[in-house]
C-alpha positions as CSV (number, residue, x, y, z in Angstrom):
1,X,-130.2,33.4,18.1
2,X,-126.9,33.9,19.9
3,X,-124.4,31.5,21.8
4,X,-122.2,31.6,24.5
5,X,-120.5,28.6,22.9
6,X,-116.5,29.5,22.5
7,X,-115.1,28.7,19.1
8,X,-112.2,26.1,18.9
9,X,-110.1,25.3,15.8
10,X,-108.2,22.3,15.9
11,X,-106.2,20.7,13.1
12,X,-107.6,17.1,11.4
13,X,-104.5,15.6,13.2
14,X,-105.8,16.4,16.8
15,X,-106.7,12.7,18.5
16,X,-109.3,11.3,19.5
17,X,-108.1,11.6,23.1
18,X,-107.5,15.0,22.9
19,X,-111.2,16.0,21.2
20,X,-113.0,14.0,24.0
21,X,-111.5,16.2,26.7
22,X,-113.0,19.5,24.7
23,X,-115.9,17.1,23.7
24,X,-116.9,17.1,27.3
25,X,-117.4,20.4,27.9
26,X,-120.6,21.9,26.0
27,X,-119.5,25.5,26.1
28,X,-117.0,25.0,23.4
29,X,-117.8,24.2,19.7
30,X,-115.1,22.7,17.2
31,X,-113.8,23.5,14.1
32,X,-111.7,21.5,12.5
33,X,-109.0,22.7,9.5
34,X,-107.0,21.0,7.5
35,X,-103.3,20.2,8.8
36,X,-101.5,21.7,5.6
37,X,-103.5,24.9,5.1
38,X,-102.5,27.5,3.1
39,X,-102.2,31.1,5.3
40,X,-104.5,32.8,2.9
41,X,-107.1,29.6,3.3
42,X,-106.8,29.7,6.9
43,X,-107.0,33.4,7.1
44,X,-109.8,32.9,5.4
45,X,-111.7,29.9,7.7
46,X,-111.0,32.3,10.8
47,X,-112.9,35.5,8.9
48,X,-115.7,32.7,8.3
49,X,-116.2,31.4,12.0
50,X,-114.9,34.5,14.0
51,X,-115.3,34.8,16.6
52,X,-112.8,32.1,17.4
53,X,-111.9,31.8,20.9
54,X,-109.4,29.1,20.3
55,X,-106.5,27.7,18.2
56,X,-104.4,24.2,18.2
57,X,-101.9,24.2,15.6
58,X,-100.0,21.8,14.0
59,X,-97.4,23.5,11.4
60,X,-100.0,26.3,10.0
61,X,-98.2,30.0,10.5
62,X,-100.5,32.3,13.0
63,X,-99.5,36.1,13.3
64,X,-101.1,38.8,13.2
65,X,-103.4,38.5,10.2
66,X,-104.6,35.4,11.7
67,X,-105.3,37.3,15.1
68,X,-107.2,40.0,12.9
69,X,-109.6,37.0,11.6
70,X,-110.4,35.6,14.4
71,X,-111.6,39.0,16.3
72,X,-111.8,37.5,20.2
73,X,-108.7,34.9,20.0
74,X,-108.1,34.0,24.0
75,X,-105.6,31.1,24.0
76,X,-102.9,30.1,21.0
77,X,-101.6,26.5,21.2
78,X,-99.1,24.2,19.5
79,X,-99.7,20.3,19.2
80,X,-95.6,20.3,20.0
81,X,-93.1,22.2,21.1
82,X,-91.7,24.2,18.3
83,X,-93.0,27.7,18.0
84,X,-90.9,29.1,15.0
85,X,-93.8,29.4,13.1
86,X,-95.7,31.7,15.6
87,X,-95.7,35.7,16.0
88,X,-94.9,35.8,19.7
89,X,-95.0,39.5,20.0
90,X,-98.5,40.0,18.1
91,X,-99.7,37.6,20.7
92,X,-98.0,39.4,23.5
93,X,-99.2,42.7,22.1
94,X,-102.8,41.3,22.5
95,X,-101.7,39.4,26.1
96,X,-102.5,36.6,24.0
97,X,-100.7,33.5,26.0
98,X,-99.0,30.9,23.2
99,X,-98.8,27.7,25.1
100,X,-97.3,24.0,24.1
101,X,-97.6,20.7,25.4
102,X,-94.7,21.0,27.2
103,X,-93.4,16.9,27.8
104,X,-95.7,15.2,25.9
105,X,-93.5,14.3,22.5
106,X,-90.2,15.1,24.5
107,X,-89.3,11.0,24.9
108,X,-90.3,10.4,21.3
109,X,-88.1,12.6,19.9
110,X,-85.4,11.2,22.1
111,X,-86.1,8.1,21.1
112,X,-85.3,9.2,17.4
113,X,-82.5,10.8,17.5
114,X,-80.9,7.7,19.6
115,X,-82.6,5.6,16.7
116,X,-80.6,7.8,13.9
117,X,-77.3,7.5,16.4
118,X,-77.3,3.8,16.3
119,X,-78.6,3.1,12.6
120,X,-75.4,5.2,11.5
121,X,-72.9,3.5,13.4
122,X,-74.2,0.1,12.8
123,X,-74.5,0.9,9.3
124,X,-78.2,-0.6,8.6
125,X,-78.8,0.8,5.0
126,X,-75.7,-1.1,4.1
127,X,-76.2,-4.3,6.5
128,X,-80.0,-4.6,5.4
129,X,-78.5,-4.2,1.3
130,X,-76.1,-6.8,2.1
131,X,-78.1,-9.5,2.8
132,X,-81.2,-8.1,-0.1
133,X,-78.8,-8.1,-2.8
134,X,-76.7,-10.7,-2.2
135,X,-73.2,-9.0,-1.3
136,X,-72.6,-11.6,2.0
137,X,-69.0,-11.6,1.5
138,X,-68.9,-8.0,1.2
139,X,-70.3,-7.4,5.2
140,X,-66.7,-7.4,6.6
141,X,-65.3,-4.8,4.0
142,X,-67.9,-2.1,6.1
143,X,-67.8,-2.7,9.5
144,X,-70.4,-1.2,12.1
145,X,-69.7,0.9,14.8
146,X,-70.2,0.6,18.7
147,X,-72.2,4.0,20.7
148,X,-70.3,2.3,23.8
149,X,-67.4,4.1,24.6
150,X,-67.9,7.1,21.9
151,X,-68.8,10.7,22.9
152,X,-71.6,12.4,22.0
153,X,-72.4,16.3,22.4
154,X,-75.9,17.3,22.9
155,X,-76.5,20.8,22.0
156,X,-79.6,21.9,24.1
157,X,-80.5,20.7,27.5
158,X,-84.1,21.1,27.7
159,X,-87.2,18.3,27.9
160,X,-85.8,16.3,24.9
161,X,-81.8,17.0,25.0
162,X,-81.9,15.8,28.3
163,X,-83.7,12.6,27.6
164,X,-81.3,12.3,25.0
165,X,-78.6,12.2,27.5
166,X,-80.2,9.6,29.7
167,X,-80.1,7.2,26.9
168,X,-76.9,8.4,25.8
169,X,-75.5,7.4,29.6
170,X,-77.5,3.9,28.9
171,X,-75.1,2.9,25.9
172,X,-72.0,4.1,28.4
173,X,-71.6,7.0,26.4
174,X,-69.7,10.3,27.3
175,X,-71.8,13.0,28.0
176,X,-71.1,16.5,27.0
177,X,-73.9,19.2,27.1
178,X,-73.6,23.3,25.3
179,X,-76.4,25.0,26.6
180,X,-75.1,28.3,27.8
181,X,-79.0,28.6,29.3
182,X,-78.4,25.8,32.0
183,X,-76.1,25.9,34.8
184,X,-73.1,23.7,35.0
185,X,-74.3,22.5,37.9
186,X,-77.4,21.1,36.6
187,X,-75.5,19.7,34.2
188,X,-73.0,17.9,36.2
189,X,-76.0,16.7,38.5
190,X,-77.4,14.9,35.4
191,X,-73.7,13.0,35.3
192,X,-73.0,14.8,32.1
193,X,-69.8,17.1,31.3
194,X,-70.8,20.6,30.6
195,X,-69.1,22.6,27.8
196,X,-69.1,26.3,27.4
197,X,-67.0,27.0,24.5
198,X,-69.1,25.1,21.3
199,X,-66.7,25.4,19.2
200,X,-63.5,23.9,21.3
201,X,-65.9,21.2,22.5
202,X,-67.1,19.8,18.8
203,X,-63.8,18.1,17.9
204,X,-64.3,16.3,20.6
205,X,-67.5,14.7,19.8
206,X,-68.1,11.7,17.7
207,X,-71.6,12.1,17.6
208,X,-73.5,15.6,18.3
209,X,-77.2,15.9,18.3
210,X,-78.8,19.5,18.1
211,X,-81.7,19.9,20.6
212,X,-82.1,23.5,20.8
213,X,-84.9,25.6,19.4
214,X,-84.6,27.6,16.1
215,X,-84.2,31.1,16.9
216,X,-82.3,33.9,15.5
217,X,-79.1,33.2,17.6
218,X,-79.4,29.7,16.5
219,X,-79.8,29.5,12.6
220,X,-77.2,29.2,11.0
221,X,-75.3,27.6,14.1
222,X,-74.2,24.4,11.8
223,X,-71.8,26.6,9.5
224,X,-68.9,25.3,7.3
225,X,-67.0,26.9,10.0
226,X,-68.7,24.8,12.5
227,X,-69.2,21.8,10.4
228,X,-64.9,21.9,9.8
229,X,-64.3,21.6,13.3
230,X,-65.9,18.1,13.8
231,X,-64.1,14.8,13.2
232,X,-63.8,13.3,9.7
233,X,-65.1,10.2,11.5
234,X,-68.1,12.1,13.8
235,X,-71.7,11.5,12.8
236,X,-74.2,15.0,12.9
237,X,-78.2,14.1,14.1
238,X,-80.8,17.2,14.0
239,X,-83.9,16.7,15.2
240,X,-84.8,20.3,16.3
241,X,-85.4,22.7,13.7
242,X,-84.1,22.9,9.7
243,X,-81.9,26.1,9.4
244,X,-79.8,25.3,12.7
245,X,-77.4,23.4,10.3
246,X,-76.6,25.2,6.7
247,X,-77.5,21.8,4.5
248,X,-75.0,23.3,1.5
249,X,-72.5,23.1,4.0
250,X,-73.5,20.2,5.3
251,X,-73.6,18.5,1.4
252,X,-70.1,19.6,1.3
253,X,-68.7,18.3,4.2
254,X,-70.6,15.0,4.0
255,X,-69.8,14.3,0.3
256,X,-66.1,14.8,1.0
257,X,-65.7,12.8,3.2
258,X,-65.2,15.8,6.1
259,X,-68.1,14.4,7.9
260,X,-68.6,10.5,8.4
261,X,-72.7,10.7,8.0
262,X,-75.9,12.5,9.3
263,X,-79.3,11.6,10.4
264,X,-82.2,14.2,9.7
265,X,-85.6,14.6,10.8
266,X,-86.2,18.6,10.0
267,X,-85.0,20.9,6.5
268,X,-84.4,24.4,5.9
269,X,-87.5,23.9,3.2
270,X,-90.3,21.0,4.3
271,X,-91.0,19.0,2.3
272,X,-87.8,19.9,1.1
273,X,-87.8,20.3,-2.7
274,X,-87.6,17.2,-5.2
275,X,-84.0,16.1,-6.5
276,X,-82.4,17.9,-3.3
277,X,-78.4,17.7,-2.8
278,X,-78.5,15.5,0.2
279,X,-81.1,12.9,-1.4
280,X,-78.0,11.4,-3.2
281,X,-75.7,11.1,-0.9
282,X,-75.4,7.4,1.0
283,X,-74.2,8.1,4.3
284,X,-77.2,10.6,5.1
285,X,-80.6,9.0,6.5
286,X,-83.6,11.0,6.7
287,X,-87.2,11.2,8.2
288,X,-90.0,13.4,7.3
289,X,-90.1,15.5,10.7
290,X,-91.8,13.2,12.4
291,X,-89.1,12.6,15.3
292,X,-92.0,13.9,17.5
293,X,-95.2,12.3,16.1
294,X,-95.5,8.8,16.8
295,X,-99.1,7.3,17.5
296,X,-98.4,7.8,21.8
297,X,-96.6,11.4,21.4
298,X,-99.9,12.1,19.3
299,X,-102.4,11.7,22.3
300,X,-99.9,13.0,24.8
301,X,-99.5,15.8,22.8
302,X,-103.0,16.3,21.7
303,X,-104.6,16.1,25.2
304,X,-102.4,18.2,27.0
305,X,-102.7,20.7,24.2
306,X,-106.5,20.2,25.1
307,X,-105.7,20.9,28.9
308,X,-103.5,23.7,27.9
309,X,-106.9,25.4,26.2
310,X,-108.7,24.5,28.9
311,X,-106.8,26.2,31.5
312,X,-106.8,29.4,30.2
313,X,-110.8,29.5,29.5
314,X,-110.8,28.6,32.9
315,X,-108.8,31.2,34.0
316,X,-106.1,29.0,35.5
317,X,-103.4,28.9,32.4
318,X,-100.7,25.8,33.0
319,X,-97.9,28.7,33.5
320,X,-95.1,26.2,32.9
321,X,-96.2,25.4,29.1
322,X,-96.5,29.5,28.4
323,X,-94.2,30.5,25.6
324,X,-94.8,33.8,26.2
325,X,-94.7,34.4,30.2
326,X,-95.1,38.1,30.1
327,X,-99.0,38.2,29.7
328,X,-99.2,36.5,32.9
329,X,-100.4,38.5,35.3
């Protein structure tokens, strides 16, 4: 007996939200796989159920193996924004559009980085040890800091780096923005300053907060050369990609006292591995790249990427959250 049924794998993390849309329709059937699936296993799962029609991913790789399993593969989709993990040009090969869910975690992630920002200036590892371990008369010897007044640089001006600023501008901070892919003026219109030179621009920051995607131009950006540049006093926040900043470099500047702290949500390695450098270090907080994935940016994320697949069985793909634009017609 055959089907017409199109074949949908979406990760166990996909919400409830986001399964009722494809729920609804009885042409599709779902698959769901496991969020931290080995490429082999998953390889494997496609070769099993092909054809698949469908994919939403969370961090599983998908090249073109993957598109070999899965034989008839119409629409690739991330439950995010990130797409490091992707072959683009396999997909474009196969006019294959990869689509994300363009928005949808883009005020959470905001909302973290502003989080790391303030619990680094207003020391709250120390403040909360304080009071727990009974060092009162030791609060005044480590003062907090204020965000009013300070200036931060946000490096990336897309859906989340410019969120960032608007909350930046809340605290009356000073605004500058490197992202040599906007225009000034688009900048300036936000209220922020625009920068072009990186580099000249990063000693005059006391906080910057990297909000660009990880690509080949951008690994690496965080050097020792980079990281030199930057006050003594200046605080570093990444919650883009791991491999923007080099973290040996980072361990370095940190533990001598070349860089006042950092706050990160992404590693080179995730999980990164067990006694790392950083871990011992006191003025570095950290988060397990979650800066995106809070229970809200979950259905947002989840039901657009839903839409997303929808739109392109349909016929009608959501242009604006195509990655890869040139299998448009």
């Amino acid at each position: 007996m055959t089907t017409n049924k199109k074949k949908i794998f979406i990760t166990e993390s996909f919400s409830r939200s986001g399964r009722a849309l494809l729920q609804q329709r009885d042409d599709l059937d779902l698959v769901e796989f496991p969020n931290m699936i080995s490429a082999g296993d998953f390889e494997t799962m496609l070769r099993q159920h092909a054809p698949v029609h469908g994919v939403a991913l969370g961090a599983t790789r998908f090249g073109e193996p993957e598109l070999e399993a899965s034989k008839d593969m119409k629409v690739v989709t991330r439950i995010g924004v990130g797409f490091d993990a992707v072959d683009i040009p396999a997909l474009s090969r196969r006019k294959i559009p990869l689509m994300v869910a363009g928005t949808a975690n883009s005020p959470s992630v905001a909302e973290q980085a502003m989080f790391m920002m303030l619990t680094l200036a207003k020391r709250a590892v120390e403040m909360d040890s304080i009071v727990r371990d009974g060092k009162w008369g030791h609060r005044l010897g480590m003062l907090p800091y204020d965000l009013y007044g300070k200036t931060v640089l946000i490096v990336g001006f897309g859906r989340i780096g410019t969120r960032t600023a608007k909350r930046c501008q809340a605290m009356e901070m000073n605004v500058l923005v490197y992202d040599p892919y906007r225009p000034a003026a688009e900048v300036k219109a936000a209220g922020c300053e625009p920068v072009a030179d990186l580099d000249a621009a990063l000693p005059r920051a006391d906080f910057v907060s990297i909000h660009c995607p990880k690509t080949p131009e951008t690994v690496g950006m965080f050097n020792a050369a980079r990281l030199k540049l930057m006050k003594p006093t200046a605080y570093l926040i990444n919650t883009a990609r791991g491999g923007i900043v080099d973290e040996p470099a980072l361990q370095a500047a940190l533990s001598s006292g070349k860089l006042a702290g950092a706050g990160l949500d992404v590693f080179e390695q995730e999980p990164p591995p067990a006694g790392h450098a950083l871990f011992a270090l006191p003025n570095v907080i950290m988060a397990p790249h979650v800066a995106g994935v809070t229970l809200e940016a979950v259905d947002r994320m989840s039901e657009q990427t839903a839409r997303n697949i929808l739109s392109v069985l349909d016929g009608e793909p959501l242009r604006q959250n195509v990655i890869n634009q040139d299998v448009l017609g």
